[in-house]
C-alpha positions as CSV (number, residue, x, y, z in Angstrom):
1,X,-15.3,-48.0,-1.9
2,X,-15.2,-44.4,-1.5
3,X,-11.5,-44.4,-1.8
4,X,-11.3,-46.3,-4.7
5,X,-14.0,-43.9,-6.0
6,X,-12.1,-40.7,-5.3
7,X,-8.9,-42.5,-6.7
8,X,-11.2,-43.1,-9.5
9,X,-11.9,-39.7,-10.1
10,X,-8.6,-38.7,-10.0
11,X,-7.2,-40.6,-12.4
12,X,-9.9,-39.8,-15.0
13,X,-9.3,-35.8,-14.1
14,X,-5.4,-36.7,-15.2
15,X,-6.7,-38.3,-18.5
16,X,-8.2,-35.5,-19.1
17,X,-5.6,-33.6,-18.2
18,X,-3.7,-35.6,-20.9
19,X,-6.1,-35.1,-23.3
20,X,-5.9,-31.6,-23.7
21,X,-2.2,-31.5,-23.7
22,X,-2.3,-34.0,-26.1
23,X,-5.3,-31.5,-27.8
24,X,-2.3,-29.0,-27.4
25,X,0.1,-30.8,-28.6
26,X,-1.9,-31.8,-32.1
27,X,-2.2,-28.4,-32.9
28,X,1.4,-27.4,-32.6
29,X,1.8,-30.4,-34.3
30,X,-0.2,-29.8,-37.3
31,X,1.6,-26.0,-37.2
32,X,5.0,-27.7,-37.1
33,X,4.4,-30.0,-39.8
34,X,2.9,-27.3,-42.1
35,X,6.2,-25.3,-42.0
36,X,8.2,-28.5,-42.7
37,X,5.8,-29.7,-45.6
38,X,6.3,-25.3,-46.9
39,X,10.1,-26.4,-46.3
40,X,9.8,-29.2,-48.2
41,X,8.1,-28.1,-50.8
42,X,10.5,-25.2,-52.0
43,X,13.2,-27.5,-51.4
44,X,12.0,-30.2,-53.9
45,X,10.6,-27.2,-56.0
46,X,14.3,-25.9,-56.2
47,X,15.6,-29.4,-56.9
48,X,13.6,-30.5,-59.8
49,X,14.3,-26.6,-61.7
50,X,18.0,-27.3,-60.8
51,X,17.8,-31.2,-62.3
52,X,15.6,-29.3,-65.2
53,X,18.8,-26.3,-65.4
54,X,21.3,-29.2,-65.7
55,X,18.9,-31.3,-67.9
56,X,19.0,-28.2,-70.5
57,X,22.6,-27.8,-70.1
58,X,23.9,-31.2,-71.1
59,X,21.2,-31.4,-74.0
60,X,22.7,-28.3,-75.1
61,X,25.8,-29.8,-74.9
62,X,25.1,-33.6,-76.6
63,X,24.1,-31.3,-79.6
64,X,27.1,-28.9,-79.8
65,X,29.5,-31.4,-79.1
66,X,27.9,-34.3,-81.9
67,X,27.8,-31.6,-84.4
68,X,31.7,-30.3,-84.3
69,X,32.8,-33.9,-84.0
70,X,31.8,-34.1,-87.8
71,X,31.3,-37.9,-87.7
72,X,28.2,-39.4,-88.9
73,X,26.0,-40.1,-85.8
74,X,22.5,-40.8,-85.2
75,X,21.9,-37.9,-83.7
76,X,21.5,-35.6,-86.8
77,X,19.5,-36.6,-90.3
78,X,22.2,-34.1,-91.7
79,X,25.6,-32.1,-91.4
80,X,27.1,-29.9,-93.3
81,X,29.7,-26.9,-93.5
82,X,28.9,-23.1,-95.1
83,X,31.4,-21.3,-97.0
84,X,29.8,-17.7,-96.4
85,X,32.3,-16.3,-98.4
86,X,31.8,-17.9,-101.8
87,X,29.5,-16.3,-103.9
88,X,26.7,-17.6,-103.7
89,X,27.6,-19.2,-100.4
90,X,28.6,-22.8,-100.9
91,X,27.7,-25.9,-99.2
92,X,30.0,-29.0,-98.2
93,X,27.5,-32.1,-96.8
94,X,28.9,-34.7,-95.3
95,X,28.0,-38.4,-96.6
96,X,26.8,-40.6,-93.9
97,X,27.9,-44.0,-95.4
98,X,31.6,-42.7,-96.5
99,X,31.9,-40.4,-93.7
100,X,33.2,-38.0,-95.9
101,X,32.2,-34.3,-97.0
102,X,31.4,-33.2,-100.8
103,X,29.8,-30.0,-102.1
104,X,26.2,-30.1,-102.6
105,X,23.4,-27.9,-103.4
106,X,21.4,-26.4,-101.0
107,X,18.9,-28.3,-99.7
108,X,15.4,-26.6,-99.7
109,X,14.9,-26.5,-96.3
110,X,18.0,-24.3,-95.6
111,X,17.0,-21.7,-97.8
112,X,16.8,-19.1,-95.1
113,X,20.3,-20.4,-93.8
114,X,21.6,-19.4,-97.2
115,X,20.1,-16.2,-97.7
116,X,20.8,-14.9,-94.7
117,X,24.7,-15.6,-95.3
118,X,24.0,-14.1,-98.8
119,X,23.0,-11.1,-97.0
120,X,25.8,-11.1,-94.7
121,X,28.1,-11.5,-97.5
122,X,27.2,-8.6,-98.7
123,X,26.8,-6.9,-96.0
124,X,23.4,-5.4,-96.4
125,X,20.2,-5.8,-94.0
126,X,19.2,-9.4,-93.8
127,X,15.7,-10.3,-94.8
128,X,12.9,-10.8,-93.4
129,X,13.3,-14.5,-91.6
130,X,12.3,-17.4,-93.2
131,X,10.8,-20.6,-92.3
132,X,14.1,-22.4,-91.3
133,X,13.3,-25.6,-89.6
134,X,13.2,-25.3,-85.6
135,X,15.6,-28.4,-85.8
136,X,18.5,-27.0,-87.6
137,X,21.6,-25.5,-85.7
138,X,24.3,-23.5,-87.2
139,X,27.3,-23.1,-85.0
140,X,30.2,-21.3,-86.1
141,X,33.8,-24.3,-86.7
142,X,37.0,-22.2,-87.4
143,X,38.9,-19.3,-86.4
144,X,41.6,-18.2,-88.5
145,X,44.4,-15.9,-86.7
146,X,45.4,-12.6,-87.6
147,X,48.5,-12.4,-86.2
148,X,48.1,-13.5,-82.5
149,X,45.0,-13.6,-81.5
150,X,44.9,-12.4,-77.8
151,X,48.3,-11.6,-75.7
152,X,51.0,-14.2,-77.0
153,X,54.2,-14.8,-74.8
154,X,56.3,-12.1,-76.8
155,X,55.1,-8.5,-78.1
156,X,51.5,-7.0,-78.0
157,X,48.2,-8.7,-78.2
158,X,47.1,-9.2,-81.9
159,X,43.4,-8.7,-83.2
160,X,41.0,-11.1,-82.0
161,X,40.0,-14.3,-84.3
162,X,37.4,-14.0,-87.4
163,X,34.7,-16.9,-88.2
164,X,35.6,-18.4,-90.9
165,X,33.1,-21.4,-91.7
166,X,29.7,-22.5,-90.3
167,X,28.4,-25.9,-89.2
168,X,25.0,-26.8,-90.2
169,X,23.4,-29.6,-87.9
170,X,20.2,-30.8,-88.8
171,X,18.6,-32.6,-85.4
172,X,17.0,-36.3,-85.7
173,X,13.6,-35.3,-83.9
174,X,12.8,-39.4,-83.6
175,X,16.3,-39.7,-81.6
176,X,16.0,-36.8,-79.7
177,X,12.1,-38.1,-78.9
178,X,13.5,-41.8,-78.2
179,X,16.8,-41.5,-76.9
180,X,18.1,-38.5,-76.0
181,X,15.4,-36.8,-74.2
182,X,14.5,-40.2,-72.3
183,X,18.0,-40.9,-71.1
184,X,18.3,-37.0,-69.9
185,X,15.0,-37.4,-67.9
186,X,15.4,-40.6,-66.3
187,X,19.3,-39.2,-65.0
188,X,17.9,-36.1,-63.9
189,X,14.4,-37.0,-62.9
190,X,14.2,-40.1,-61.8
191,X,14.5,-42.4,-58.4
192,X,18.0,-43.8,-59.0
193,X,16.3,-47.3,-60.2
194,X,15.5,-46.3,-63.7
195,X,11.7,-45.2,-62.9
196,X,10.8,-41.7,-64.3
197,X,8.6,-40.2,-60.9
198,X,7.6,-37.1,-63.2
199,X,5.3,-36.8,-66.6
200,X,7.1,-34.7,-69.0
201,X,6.2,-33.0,-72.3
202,X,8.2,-30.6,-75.0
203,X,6.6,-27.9,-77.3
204,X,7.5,-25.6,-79.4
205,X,7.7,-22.1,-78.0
206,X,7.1,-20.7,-81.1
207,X,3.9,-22.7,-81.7
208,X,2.8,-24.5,-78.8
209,X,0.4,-26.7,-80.0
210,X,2.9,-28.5,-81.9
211,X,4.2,-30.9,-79.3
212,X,7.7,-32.4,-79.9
213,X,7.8,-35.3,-76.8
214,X,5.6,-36.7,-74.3
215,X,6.0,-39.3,-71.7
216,X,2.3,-39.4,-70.5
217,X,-1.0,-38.8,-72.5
218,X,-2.3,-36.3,-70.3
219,X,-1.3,-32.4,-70.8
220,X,0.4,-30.9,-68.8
221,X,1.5,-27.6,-70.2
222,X,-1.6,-25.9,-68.1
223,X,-0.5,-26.5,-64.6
224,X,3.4,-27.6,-64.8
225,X,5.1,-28.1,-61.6
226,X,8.8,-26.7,-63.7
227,X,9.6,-25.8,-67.0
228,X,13.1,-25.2,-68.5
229,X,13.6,-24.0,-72.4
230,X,15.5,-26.3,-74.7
231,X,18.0,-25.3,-77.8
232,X,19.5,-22.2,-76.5
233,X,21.8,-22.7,-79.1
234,X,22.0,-20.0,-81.8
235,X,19.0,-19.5,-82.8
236,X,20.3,-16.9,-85.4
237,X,23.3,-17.5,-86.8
238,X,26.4,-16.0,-85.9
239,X,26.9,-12.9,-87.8
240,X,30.4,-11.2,-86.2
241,X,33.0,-12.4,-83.9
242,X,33.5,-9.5,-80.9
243,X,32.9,-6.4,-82.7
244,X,34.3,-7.4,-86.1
245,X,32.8,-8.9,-89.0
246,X,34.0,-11.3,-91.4
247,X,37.3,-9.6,-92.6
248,X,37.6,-7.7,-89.4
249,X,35.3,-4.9,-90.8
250,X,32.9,-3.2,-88.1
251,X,29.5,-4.3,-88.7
252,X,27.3,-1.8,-90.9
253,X,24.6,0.2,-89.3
254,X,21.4,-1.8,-88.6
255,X,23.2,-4.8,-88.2
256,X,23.3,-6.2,-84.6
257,X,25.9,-7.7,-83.3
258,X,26.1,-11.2,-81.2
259,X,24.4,-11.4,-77.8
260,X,26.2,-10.8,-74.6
261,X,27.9,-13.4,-73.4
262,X,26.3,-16.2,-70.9
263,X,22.9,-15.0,-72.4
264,X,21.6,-17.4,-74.6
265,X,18.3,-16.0,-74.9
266,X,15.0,-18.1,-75.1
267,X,15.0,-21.9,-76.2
268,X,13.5,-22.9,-79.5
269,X,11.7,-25.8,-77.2
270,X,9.9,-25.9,-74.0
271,X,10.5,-28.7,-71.4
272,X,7.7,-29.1,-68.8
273,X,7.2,-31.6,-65.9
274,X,4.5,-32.5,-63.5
275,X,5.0,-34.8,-60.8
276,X,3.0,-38.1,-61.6
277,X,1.2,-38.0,-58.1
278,X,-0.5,-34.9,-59.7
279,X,1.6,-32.2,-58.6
280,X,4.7,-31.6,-56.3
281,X,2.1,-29.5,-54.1
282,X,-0.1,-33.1,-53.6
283,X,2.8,-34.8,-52.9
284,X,4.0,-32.9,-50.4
285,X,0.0,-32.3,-49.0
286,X,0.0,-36.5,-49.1
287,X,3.1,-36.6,-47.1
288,X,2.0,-34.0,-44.5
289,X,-1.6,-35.8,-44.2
290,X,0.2,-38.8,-43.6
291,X,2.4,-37.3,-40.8
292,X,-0.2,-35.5,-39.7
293,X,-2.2,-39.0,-39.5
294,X,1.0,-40.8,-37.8
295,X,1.1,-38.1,-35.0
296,X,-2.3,-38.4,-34.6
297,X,-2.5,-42.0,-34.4
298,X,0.1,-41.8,-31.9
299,X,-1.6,-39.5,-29.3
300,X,-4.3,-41.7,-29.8
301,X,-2.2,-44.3,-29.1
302,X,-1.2,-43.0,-26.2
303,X,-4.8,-41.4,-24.8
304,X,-6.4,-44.7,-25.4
305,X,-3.2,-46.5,-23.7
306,X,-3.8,-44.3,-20.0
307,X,-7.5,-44.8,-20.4
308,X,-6.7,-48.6,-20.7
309,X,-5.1,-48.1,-17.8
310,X,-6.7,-46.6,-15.6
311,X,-9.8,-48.5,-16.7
312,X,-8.2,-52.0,-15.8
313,X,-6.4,-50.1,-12.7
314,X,-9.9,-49.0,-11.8
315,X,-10.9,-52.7,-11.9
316,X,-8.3,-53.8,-10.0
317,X,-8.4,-51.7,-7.1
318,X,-12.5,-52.0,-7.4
319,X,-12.0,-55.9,-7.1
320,X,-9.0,-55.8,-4.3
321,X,-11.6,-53.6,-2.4
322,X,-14.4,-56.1,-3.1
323,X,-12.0,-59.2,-1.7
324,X,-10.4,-57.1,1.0
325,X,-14.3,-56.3,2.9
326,X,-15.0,-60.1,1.2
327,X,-12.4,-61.0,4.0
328,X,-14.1,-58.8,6.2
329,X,-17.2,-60.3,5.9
330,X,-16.2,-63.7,6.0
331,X,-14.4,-63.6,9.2
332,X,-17.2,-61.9,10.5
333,X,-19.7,-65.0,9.1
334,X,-16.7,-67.1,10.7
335,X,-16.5,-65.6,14.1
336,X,-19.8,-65.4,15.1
337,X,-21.0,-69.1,14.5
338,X,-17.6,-69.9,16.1
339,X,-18.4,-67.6,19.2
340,X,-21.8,-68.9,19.4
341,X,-20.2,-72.8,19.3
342,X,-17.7,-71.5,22.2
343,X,-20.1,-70.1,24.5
344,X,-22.7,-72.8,24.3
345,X,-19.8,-75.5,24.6
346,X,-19.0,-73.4,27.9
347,X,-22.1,-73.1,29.5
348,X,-22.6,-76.9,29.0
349,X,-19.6,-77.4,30.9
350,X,-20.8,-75.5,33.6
351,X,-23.9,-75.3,35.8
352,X,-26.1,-76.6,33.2
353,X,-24.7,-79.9,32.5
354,X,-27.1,-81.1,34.7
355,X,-30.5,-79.1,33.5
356,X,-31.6,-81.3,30.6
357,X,-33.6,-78.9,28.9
358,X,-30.4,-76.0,29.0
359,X,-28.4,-79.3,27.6
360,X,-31.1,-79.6,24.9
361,X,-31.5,-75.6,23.7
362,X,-27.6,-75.3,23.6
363,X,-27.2,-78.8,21.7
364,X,-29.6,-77.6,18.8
365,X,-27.6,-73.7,18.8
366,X,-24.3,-75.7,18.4
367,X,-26.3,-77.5,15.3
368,X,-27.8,-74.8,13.9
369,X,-24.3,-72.5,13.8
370,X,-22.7,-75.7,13.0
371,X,-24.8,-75.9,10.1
372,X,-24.1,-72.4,9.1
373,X,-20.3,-72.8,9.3
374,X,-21.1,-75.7,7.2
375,X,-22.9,-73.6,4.3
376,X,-20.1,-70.8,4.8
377,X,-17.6,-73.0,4.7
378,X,-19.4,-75.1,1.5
379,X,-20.2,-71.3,-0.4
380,X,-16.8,-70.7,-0.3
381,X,-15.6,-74.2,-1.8
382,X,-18.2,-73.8,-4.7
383,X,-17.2,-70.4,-5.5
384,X,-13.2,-72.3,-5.5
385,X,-14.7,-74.5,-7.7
386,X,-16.7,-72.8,-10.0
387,X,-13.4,-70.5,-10.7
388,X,-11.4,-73.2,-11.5
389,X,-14.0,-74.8,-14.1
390,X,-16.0,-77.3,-12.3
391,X,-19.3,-76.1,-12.1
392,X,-20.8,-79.2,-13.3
393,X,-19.3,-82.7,-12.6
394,X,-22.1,-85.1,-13.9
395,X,-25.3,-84.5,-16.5
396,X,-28.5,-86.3,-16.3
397,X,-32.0,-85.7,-16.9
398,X,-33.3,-83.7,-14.3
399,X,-37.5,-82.4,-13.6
400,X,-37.4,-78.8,-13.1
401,X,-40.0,-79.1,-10.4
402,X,-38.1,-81.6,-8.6
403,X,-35.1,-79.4,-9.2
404,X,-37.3,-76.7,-7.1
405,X,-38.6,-78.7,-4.5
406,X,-35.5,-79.7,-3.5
407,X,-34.3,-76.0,-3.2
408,X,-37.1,-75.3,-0.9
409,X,-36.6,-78.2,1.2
410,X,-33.0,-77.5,1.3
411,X,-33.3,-73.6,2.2
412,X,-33.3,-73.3,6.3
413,X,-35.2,-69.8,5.2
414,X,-38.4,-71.7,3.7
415,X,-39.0,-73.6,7.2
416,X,-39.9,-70.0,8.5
417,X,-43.6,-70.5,9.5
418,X,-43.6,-66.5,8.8
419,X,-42.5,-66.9,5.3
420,X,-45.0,-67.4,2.6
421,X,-43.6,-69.6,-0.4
422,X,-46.2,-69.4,-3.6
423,X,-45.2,-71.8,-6.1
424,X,-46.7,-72.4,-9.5
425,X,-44.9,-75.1,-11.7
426,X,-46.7,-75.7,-15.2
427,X,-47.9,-79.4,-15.7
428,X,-45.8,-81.6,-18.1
429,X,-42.9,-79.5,-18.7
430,X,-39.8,-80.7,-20.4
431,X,-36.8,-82.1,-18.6
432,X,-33.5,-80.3,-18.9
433,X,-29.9,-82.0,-18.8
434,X,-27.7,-80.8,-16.1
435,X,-25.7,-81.6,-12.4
436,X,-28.8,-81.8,-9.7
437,X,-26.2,-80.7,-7.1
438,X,-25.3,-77.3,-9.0
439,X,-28.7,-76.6,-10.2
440,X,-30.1,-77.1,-7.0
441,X,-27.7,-74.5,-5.0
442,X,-28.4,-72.2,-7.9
443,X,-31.9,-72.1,-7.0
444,X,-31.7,-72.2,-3.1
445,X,-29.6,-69.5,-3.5
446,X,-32.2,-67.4,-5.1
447,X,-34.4,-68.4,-2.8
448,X,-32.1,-67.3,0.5
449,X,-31.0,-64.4,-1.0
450,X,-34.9,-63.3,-2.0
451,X,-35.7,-64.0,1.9
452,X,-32.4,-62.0,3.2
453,X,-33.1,-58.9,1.1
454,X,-36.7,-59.0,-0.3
455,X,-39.0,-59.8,3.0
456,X,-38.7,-56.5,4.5
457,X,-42.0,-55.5,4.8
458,X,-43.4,-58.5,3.3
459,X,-42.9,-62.2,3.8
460,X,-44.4,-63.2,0.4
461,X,-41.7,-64.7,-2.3
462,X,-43.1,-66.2,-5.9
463,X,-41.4,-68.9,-7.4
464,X,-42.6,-69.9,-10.9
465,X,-41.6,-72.5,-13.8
466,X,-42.9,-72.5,-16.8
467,X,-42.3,-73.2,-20.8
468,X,-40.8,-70.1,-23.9
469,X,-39.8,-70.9,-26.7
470,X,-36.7,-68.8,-27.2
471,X,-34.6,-68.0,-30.7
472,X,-32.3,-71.5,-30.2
473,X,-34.9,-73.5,-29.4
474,X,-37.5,-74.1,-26.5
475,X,-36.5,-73.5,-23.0
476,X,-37.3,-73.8,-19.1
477,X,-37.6,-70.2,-17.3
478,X,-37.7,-70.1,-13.5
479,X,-38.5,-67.1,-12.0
480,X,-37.6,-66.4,-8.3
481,X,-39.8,-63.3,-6.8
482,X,-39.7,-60.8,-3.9
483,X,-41.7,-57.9,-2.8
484,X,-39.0,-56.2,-1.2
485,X,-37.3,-52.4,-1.2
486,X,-36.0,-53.0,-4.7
487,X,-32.5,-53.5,-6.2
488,X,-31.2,-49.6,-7.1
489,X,-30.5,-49.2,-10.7
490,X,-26.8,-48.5,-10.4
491,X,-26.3,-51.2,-8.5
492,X,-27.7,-54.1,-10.7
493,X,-25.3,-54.3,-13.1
494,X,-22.7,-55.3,-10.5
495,X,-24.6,-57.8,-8.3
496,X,-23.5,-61.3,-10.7
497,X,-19.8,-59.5,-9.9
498,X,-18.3,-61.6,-7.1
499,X,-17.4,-60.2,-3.7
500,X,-20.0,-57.5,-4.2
501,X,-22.4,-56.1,-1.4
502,X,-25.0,-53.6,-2.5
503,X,-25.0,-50.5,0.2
504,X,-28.2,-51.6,2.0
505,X,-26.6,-54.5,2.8
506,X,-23.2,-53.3,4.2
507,X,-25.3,-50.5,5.9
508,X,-27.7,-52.7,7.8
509,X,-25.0,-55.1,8.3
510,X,-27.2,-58.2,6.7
511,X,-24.7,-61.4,6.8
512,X,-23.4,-62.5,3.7
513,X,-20.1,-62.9,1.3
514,X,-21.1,-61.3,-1.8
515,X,-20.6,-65.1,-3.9
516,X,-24.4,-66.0,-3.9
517,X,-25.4,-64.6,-7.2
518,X,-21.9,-64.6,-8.8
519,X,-22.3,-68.6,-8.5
520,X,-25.6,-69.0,-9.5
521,X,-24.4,-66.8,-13.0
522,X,-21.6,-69.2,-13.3
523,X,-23.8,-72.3,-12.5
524,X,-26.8,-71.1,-15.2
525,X,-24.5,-70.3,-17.9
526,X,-22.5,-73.9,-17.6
527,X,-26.1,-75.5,-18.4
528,X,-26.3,-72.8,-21.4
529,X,-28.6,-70.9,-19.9
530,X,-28.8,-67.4,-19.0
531,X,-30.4,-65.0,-16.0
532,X,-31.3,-61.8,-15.6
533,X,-32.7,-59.3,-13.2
534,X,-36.0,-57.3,-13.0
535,X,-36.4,-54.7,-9.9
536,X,-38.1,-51.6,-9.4
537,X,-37.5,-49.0,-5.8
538,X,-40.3,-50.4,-3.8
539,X,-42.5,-52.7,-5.7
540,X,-39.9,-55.8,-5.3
541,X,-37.1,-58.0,-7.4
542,X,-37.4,-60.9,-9.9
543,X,-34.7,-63.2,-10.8
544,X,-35.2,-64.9,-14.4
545,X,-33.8,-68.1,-15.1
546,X,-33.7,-69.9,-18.6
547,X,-32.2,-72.9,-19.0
548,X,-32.7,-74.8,-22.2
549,X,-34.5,-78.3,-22.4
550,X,-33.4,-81.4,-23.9
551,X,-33.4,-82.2,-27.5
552,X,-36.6,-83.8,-28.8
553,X,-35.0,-86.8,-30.1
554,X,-33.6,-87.6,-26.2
555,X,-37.5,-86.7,-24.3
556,X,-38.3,-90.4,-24.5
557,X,-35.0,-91.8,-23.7
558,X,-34.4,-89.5,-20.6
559,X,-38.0,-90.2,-19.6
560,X,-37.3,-93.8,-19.4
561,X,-33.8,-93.6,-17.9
562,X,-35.8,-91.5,-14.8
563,X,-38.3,-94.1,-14.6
């Protein structure tokens, strides 16, 4: 046992050995992950403002490229091309049932458009700007040559192109809000299946209350996760070609020029997303949690697995411990009857053979160790038994104080003129239903083991039956006493475990197997009763048994069937 103890020990040291590398490895763990989730989250970051980049590109480009088609489209509520050279500046609108274009008056809403061609016409300081709708875009249609514009295959370069007419695109807001903006999110924003994963809303930069689209009802213009402006496309209109005016004239003082090229400036809209977890920072904060969970989970896993195992390989070398001194002490219960059988057997053989009263002592040793092999030999089959299910073969009404007259009779221990049995059996107690044989070993060997371990220092044991009335119903407790040395604490939750053999026991070399109590457990709880111990260091041991009584409804019939 001591081995098995230190092996014990051991093996718990190297789980906890395990456990703190395991502790170890958690933390670098949790490190680890935190640099991959800070990874992860610029990398998505940098994905969804180059989707957003691309998103403003093309819808920069649907509305160039629909407006110098100069087809009717649903894209634009109206198009139309400026003359800015006429005086005042005329206006060509093109019909969208004919398809065609006619001069028309200015519409209202273009007034700025016009004066500020007037102006340019003229070339004076434009005016103050006026309220032009956000939706309107003037892009600039021909170029007329002057010469050769650029270096031609023959001769110098020329002088470079000059505007010659303006396009006028007024923007559908309802198609931009239900068609164009939608399909441009879903290509650049969503899963590949269709579904949108962010919340998305336009404003107007120049007034941001006024909000132009929205995919969710919640706001997110406080805490976006990207933004991106939309319309970057001339959001004044193109005054001068590169350098030149209309005519090819220099630009007057005051006037500015286009903006360098590739700079667009800032967009008339605003484009904001937000992830529809909440953010793109708890997204990635769900996804490290849940890796930080999985690793987790998995050195649990694997701390729980080695504790499982070195549990159950506690167990088993506990239990192969338990049979290999079981073995022990069963060919030591063996031997000794067999050596006392061999030597008797001799010495009748011998000189007494004809001394009747040496015939008659070694006779009754031969039956007494005979009788002990016997009980060994009949232990060891019930135990068999008992393992493999058959605890009790037949039921039948049984007296409880039969049950424990019988015991005594049967136990060679109570014969002991030494001994001193006091029994106290309540009057008109209740039968019980069970196998006489069984509950009758289960008793006697109470009784045996009370005598083998509980008479030192006293040759008194207490055996008592009486009625409780438990939670399921009454029931039949037996109680088996000794005012022996005591069961130690740490030992009585081990002595119903088969093969095992408190210290005292094994120390003093008491004979025994170790299968006395586990049987009588096995044999109690097949009647559906239960037993328990009670023992204090010097004051004695009590076994309590409980076995439940017959149903009320079968008293009378079982009483009759015993008669």
């Amino acid at each position: 046992m001591e081995q098995v103890e230190r092996r014990t020990w051991l093996a718990w040291v190297a789980v906890g050995v395990l456990a703190v590398l395991c502790a170890a490895s958690a933390i670098l763990q949790n490190r680890w992950i935190s640099e991959v989730s800070r990874a992860e989250r610029e990398t998505l970051q940098q994905h969804l403002q180059g989707g957003l980049n691309q998103l403003a590109r093309d819808f920069d480009g649907e509305i160039a490229t629909g407006a110098r088609s100069l087809q009717p489209s649903q894209m634009f509520t109206r198009l139309a091309v400026a003359v800015p050279r006429e005086d005042p500046a005329g206006l060509i609108l093109l019909d969208p049932k004919t398809g065609r274009f006619g001069a028309a008056a200015w519409p209202e809403e273009w007034s700025a458009v016009r004066e500020e061609l007037d102006s340019m016409r003229q070339r004076v300081r434009p005016p103050p700007p006026g309220s032009m709708p956000d939706n309107v875009v003037v892009l600039p249609r021909i170029a007329r040559e002057r010469g050769h514009g650029g270096r031609g295959p023959q001769g110098p370069p020329g002088p470079p192109p000059e505007e010659q007419e303006l396009l006028i695109a007024e923007l559908n807001l309802n198609y931009a809000r239900n068609t164009l903006l939608p399909e441009l999110l879903r290509r650049y924003l969503g899963d590949g299946n269709g579904k949108l994963e962010y919340d998305a809303e336009v404003i107007d930069n120049a007034d941001s209350s006024k909000v132009i689209f929205q995919s969710a009802s919640s706001d997110i213009r406080t805490s976006p996760d990207a933004w991106v402006d939309l319309f970057r496309i001339n959001l004044r209109i193109p005054r001068f070609g590169p350098g030149r005016g209309f005519g090819g004239e220099p630009p007057p003082p005051g006037i500015e020029g286009p903006p360098p090229p590739g700079d667009p400036g800032p967009g008339r809209w605003r484009l904001m997303v937000r992830h529809q977890a909440g953010s793109l920072e708890a997204v990635v904060a769900r996804a490290r949690w849940q890796n930080l969970a999985t690793s987790i989970g998995i050195l649990l896993l694997i701390l729980a697995t080695v504790g499982v195992m070195v549990h159950y390989t506690r167990r088993s070398q506990r239990l192969a411990e338990l049979q290999m001194n079981f073995v022990a002490g069963v060919s030591h219960e063996l031997r000794t009857p067999l050596t006392v059988i061999r030597t008797a057997a001799f010495n009748l053989r011998r000189q007494t053979a004809n001394r009747p009263e040496q015939v008659e002592r070694y006779g009754a040793l031969i039956q007494e160790q005979s009788e002990r092999l016997g009980s060994l030999v009949e232990e060891v089959l019930n135990f068999s038994s008992a393992r493999a299910g058959h605890v009790i073969r037949t039921r039948e009404p049984l007296a409880i104080a039969d049950v424990i007259d019988d015991s005594l009779k049967s136990s060679h221990a109570a014969h002991d003129g030494k001994l001193v049995i006091e029994k106290h059996v309540e009057a008109g107690l209740p039968r019980i239903v069970g196998d006489p044989m069984a509950m009758k070993q289960a008793l006697q060997n109470l009784v045996e083991n009370a005598v083998k371990y509980g008479t030192e220092g006293s040759n008194w044991i207490g055996v008592t039956a009486s009625r409780i009335e438990q939670e399921n119903g009454p029931a039949i407790e037996v109680r088996v006493s000794d005012r022996g040395p005591g069961i130690p604490p740490e030992e009585q939750a081990h002595i119903f475990d088969p093969f095992y053999r408190g210290r005292n026991a094994v120390a003093e070399q008491i004979h025994g197997t170790g299968l006395g109590l586990n049987l009588v457990k096995k044999i109690v709880e097949a009647h559906g009763g239960t037993i328990r111990v009670r023992s204090e260091m010097s004051k004695g041991t009590e076994f309590v048994v409980c076995i439940p009584t017959a149903p009320p409804e079968q008293h009378d019939e079982l009483a009759h069937s015993t008669d």
